[in-house]
C-alpha positions as CSV (number, residue, x, y, z in Angstrom):
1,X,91.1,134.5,85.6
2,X,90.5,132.6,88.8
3,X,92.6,133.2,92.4
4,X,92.5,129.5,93.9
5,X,94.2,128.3,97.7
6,X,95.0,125.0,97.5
7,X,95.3,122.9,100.5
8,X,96.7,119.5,100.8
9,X,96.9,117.2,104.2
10,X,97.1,113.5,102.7
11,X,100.2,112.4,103.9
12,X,103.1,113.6,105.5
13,X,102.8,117.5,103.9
14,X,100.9,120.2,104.7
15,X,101.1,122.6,102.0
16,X,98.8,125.6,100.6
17,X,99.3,127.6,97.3
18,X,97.8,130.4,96.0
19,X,97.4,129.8,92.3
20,X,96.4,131.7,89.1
21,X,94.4,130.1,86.5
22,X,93.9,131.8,83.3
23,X,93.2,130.2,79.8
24,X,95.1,127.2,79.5
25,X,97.6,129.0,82.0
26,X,98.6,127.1,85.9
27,X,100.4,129.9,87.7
28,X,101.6,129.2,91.5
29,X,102.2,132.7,93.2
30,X,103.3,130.8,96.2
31,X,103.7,127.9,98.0
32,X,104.3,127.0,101.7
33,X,105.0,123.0,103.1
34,X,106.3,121.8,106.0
35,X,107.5,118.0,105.3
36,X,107.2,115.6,108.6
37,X,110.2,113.5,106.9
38,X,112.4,114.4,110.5
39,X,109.7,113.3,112.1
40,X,108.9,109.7,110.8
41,X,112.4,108.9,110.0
42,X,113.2,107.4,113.4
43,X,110.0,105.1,112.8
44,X,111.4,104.1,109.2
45,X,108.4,105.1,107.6
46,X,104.8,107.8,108.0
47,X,103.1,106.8,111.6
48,X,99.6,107.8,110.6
49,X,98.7,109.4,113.9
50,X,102.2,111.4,114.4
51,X,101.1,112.9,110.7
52,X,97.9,113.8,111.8
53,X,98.8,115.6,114.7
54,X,101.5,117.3,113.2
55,X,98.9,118.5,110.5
56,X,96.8,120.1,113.2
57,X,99.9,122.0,114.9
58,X,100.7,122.9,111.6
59,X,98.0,123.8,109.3
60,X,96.4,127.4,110.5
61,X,100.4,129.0,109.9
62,X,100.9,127.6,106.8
63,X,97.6,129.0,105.2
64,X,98.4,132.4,106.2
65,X,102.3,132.0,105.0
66,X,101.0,131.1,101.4
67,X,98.3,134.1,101.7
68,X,101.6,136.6,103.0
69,X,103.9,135.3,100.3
70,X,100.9,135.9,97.8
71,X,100.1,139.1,99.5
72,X,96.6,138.1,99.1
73,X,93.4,138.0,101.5
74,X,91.3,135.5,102.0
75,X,88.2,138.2,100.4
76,X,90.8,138.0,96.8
77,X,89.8,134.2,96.9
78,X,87.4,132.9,93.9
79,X,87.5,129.1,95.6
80,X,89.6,126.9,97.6
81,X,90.8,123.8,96.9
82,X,91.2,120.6,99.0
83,X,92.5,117.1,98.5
84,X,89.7,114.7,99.7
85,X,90.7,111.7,98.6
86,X,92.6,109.3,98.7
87,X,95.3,109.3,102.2
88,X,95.6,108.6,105.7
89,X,92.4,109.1,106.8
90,X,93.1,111.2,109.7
91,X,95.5,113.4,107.8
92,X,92.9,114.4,105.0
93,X,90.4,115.2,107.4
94,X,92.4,117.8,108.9
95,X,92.5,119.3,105.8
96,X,89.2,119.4,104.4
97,X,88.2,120.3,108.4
98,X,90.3,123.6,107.7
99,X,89.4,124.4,103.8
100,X,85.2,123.8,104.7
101,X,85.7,126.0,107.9
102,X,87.7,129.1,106.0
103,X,85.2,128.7,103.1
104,X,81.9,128.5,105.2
105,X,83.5,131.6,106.8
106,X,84.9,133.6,104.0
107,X,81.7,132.5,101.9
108,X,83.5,130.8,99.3
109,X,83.3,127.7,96.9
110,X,84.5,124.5,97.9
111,X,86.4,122.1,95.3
112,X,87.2,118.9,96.8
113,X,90.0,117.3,95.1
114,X,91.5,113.8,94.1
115,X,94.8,114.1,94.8
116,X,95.8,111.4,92.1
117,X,93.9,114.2,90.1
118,X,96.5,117.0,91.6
119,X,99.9,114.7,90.6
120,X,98.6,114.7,86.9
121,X,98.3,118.3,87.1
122,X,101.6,118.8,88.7
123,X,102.9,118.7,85.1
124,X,101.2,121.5,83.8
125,X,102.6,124.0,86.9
126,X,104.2,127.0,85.3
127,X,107.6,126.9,85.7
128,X,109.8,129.8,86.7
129,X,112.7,128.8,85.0
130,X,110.8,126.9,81.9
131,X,107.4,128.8,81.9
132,X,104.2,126.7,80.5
133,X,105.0,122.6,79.8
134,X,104.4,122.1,76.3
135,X,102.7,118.4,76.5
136,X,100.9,117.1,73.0
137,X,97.9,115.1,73.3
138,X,97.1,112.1,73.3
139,X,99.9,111.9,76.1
140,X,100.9,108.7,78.6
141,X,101.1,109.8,82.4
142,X,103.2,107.6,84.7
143,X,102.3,108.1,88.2
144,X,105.2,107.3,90.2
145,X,104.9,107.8,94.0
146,X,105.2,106.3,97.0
147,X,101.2,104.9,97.3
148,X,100.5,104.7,93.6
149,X,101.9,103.3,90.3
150,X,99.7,104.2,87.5
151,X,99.4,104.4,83.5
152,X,97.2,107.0,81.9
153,X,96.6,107.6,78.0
154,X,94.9,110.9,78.0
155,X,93.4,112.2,75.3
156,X,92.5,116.0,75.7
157,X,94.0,118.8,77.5
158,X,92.8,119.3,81.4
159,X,90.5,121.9,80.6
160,X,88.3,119.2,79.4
161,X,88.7,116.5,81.6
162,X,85.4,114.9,83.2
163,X,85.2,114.2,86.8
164,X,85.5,110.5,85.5
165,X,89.5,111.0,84.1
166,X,91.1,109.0,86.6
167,X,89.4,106.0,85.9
168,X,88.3,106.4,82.0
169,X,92.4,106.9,81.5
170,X,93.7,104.2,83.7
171,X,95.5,101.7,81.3
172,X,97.6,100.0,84.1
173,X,99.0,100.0,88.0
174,X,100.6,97.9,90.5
175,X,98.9,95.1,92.1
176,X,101.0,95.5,95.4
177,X,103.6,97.7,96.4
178,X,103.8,101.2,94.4
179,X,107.7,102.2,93.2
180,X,108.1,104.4,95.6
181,X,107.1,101.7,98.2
182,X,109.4,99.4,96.5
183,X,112.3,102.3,97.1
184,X,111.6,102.5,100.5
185,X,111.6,99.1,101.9
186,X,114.7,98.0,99.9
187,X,116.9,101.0,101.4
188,X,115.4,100.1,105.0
189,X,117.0,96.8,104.5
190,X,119.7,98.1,102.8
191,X,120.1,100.6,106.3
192,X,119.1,103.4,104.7
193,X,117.2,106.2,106.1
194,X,113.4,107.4,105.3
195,X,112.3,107.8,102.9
196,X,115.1,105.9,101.3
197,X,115.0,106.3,97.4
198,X,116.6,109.3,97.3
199,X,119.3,107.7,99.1
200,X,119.3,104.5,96.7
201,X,119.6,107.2,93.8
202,X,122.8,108.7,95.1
203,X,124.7,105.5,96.3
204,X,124.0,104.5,92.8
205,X,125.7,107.2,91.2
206,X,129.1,106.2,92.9
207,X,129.8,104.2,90.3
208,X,127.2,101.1,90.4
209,X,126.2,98.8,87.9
210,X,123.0,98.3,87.1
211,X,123.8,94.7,86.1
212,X,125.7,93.6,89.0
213,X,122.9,91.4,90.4
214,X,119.9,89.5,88.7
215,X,116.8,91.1,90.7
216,X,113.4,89.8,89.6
217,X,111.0,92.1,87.4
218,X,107.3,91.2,88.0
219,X,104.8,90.7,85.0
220,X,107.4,91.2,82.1
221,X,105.2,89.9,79.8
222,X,105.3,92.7,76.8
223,X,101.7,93.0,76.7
224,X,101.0,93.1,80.3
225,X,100.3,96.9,81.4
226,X,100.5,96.3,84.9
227,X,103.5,96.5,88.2
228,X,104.7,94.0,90.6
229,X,107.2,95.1,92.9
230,X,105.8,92.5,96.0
231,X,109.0,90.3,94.6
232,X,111.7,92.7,94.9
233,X,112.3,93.2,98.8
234,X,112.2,89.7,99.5
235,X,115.4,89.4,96.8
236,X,117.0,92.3,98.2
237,X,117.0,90.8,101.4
238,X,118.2,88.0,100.6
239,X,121.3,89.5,98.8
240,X,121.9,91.4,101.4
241,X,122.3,88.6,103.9
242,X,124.5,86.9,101.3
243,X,126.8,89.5,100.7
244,X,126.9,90.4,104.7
245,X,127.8,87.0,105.1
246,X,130.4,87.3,102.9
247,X,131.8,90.5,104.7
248,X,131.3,92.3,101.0
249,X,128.4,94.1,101.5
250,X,130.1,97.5,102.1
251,X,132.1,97.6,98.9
252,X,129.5,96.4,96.9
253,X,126.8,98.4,97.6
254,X,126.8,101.3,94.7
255,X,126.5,97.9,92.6
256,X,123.3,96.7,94.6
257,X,121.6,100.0,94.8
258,X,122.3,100.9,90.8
259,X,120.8,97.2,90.5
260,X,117.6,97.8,92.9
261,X,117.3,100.7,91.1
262,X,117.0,99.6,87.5
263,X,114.2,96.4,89.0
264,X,111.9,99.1,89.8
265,X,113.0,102.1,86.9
266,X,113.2,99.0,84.2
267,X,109.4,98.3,84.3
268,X,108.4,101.7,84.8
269,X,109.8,102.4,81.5
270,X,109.3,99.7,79.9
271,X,105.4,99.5,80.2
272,X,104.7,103.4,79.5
273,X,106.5,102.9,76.6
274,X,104.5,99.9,75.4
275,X,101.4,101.6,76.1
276,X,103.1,104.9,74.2
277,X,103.5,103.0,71.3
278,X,100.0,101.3,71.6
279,X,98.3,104.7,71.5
280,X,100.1,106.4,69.5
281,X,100.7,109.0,71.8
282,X,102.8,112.2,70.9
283,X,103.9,112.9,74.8
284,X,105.5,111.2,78.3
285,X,104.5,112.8,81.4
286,X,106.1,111.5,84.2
287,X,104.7,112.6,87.7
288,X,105.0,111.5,91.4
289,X,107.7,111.4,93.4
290,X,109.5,108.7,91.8
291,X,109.7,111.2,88.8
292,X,112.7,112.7,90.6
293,X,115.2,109.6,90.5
294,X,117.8,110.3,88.1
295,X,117.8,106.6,86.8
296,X,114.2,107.2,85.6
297,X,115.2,110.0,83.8
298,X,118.2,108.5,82.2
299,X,116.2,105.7,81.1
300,X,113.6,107.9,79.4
301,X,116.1,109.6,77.7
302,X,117.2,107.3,76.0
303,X,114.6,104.9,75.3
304,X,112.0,107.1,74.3
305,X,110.9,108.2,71.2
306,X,108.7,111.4,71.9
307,X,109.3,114.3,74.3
308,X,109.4,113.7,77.9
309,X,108.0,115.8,80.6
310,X,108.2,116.0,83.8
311,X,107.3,118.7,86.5
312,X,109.8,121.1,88.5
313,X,110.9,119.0,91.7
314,X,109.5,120.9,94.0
315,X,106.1,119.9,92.9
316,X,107.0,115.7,92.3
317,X,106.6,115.0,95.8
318,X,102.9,116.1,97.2
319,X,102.1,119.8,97.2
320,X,99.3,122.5,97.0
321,X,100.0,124.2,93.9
322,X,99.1,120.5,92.5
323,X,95.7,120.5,94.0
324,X,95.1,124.7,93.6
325,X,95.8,123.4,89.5
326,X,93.1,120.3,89.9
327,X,90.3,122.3,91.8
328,X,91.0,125.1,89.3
329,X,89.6,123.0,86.3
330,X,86.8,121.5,88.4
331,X,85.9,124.9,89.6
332,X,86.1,126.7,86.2
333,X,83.4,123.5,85.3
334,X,81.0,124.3,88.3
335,X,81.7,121.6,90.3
336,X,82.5,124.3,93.2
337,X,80.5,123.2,96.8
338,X,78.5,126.2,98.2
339,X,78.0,126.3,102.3
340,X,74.6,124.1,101.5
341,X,76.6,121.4,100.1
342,X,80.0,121.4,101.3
343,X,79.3,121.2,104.9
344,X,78.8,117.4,104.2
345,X,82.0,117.2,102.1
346,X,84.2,114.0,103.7
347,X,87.0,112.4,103.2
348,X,88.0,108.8,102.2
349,X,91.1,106.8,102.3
350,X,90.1,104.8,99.0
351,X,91.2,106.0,95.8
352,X,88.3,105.2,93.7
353,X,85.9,108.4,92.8
């Protein structure tokens, strides 16, 4: 059994967990995160050096409110865990700043972590309502978020994952704007607040129909494996002038939101399924933010012919349990930094490894 704090900084949430990691088991004991969402939102959209400030104001209480909740000290630790990689620069170095100081002080190993690493493992979180996911291998991840839309065939269960799974897995992404992106440009024209596609998700439900307008769906060729969403905002805006002009916008917005909606969720499904069916695989894991939209879900539902799994909500949108889970494998592997090394651990915007 390992006792992991888990620290993550790359965005717009600071968050630590304390996290349990035993067998095959992921364990959060608890989790603290303040989200800057009131902060951006009169900015529509994360203002790199407001987030990084606010992580510095921020960071030393919520450390020590995920030790409280856990009721553990910082001597109980076996390593701590820190996203490194990829983010706003300034944000992720805030982090790893605070996770290399508390371990060069506590005398602890250092795991830096991938955060695109940490979403993947937010599906394997113990849940207090469901307990342990039950996901069969080989299994297609769809990343989802607002930075990121990826495909992953995985083959083996995390406890065997090289340091190379991000890339080795990667069967397909965007080639512009991520879905989550895509959500949150289209509700700023649509007048929406930050971040928008929970608002686009419930105006949707009031009744819209997905079919109400013809918005464009980049790369639909079947065999393609990759997302364009670059299309879409220029279309929406374009309706919406239209139906502005018209003095119709108003009545008929449940109808464009469900149909903005289905442009990004169609795809989504769409392509995971293809490459589902291409491998063979026996499991859906759908993670990121995105992975909250009820559409999505619907749509998986329905269409899919193995089990789908996603993770609690509280750990689709970026968290530490996610990261405590990720360094937990890489530290249970030996990748942990000791003071020798990790003092030259940095951070990088770039996703690549």
């Amino acid at each position: 059994m390992s006792l992991i704090l888990g620290i993550e900084t790359s965005c717009d949430e600071c968050s630590a967990s304390i996290l349990i990691h035993e067998g095959g088991g992921y364990s959060p004991v608890s989790t603290s995160t303040f989200s800057q969402i009131e902060l951006h939102q009169p900015y529509g959209g994360v203002v790199p050096e407001v987030a990084s400030r606010n992580h510095l104001e921020q960071i030393d209480p919520i450390i020590w409110d995920a030790l409280q909740k856990a009721k553990v000290e910082i001597a109980d630790l076996d390593a701590i865990a820190v996203t490194n990689r990829p983010g706003l620069i300034g944000a992720l170095l805030v982090g790893v700043t605070a996770a290399k100081a508390l371990a060069y002080v506590a005398g602890k190993p250092l795991v830096p972590v991938h955060h695109l690493e940490g979403h993947l493992m937010s599906a394997f979180l113990k849940s207090p309502k469901t307990g342990a996911p039950k996901i069969e291998f080989p299994a297609v991840f769809l990343l989802a978020s607002g930075g990121h839309t990826n495909l992953h065939c995985v083959e083996i269960p995390p406890e065997s994952w090289a340091p190379t799974l991000l890339s080795d897995s990667l069967a397909g992404s965007s080639m512009d704007d991520a879905a989550g992106e895509a959500f949150d440009k289209s509700a700023k024209i649509l007048g929406f607040p930050y971040p928008g596609g929970k608002w686009i998700d419930l105006e949707a439900s009031k009744g819209g129909n997905p079919s109400a307008f013809d918005l464009p769906r980049g790369l639909k060729q079947k065999d393609s494996l990759s997302f364009s969403f670059s299309g879409l905002k220029t279309a929406v805006a374009l309706l919406v002038q239209r139906l502005a002009k018209e003095g119709v916008l108003q009545d008929a917005l449940p109808d464009v939101c469900a149909s903005v909606q289905e442009a990004i969720v169609d795809p989504l499904v769409r392509k995971t399924l293809v490459l589902q069916k291409m491998k063979g695989a026996k499991s859906v894991v759908v993670v990121g933010g995105v992975a909250a939209n009820s559409r999505l879900r619907a749509r998986f539902s329905s269409d899919s012919p193995v089990p789908v799994i996603y993770p609690d909500l509280q750990y689709c949108t970026d968290n530490a349990a996610m990261i405590a889970a990720a360094g937990a494998i890489r530290y249970a592997q030996g990748y942990g930094l000791m003071p020798s090394d990790f003092l030259r651990l940095n951070a990088f915007a770039i996703a690549e490894h």
